[in-house]
Residue, then its C-alpha position, 0 to 999 in steps of 0.5 A: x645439782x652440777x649447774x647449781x654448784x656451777x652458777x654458785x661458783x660463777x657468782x662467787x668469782x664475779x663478787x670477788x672481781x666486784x670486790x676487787x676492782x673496787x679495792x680503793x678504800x677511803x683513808x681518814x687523817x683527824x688533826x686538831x690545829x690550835x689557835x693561832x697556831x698552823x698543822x700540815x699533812x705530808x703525802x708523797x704522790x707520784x706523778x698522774x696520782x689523782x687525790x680526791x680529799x673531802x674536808x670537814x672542820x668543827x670548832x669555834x663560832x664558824x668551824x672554818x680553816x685556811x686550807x691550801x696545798x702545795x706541790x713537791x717545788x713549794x708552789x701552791x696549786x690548790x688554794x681554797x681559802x677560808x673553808x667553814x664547815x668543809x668542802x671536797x676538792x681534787x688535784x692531780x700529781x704533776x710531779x712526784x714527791x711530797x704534796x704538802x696540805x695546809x691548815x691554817x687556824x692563825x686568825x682564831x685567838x680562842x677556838x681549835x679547829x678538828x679537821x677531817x680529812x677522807x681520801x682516796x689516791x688513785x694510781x694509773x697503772x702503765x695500761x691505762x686500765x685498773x689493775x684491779x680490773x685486769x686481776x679481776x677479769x683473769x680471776x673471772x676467767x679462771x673461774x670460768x674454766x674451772x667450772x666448765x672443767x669441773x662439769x665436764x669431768x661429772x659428765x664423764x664420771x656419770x657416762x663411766x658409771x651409768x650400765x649400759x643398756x641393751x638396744x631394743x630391736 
């Protein structure tokens, strides 16, 4: 029984750790860009933040958008043109501050454009490993000693309790 509660104990704190390290959640904005009109998405990056986007536009005859990015300075370090249907891209923050996401529809006179934007924003840690990774692994660990202690006692409880019996000659 004790190394089955010790294996499910084990298996338990390597999902955790799984779970963990895999924290980062795809985030979603949805704008609607008029015709004729301009939308931008604001997002404050720090410098060696990595922002993997995919896009998805639905509208009009075409369901395309001009979409470019500009860095915190107003220069325009992604520019992807004229997207129909959608497309992924990824940047890497130079610097820090506010990274700012264009949506253009000024060439549609009749049709909105919906715009779907998946994210995800990586952030360095100062070790160059995860530190989702590192909790994951001092979890583990914990785990680890706990169950090893926790057999250990049983053992000592069971050699206390069991009689003991006589030697044969």
């Amino acid at each position: 029984m004790e190394k089955r509660q010790l294996v499910l104990g084990m298996a338990t704190v390597l999902l955790l750790t799984v779970i963990i390290s895999c924290a980062n959640a795809t985030e979603v904005e949805t704008v609607t860009v008029e015709p004729l009109t301009k939308r931008m998405l604001i997002f404050d990056l720090d410098k060696g933040d990595k922002f993997s986007g995919s896009l998805s536009i639905s509208g009009g005859a075409n369901n395309d958008i001009d979409f470019w990015v500009t860095n915190p300075s107003g220069n325009t370090i992604v520019n992807l043109g004229r997207i129909s249907q959608g497309t992924t891209f990824e940047i890497t923050a130079q610097e820090s501050g506010a990274y700012t996401f264009h949506f253009d529809n000024t060439f549609s006179l009749f049709s909105s454009k919906t715009v779907t934007l998946s994210y995800d924003i990586s952030r360095p840690s100062p070790l160059g490993i995860a530190v989702f990774t590192i909790l994951g692994l001092l979890l583990l660990g914990i785990g680890i000693i706990i169950g090893l202690g926790f057999l250990l006692h049983r053992r000592k409880m069971r050699g206390i309790s069991e009689p003991s019996q006589p030697m044969p000659s």
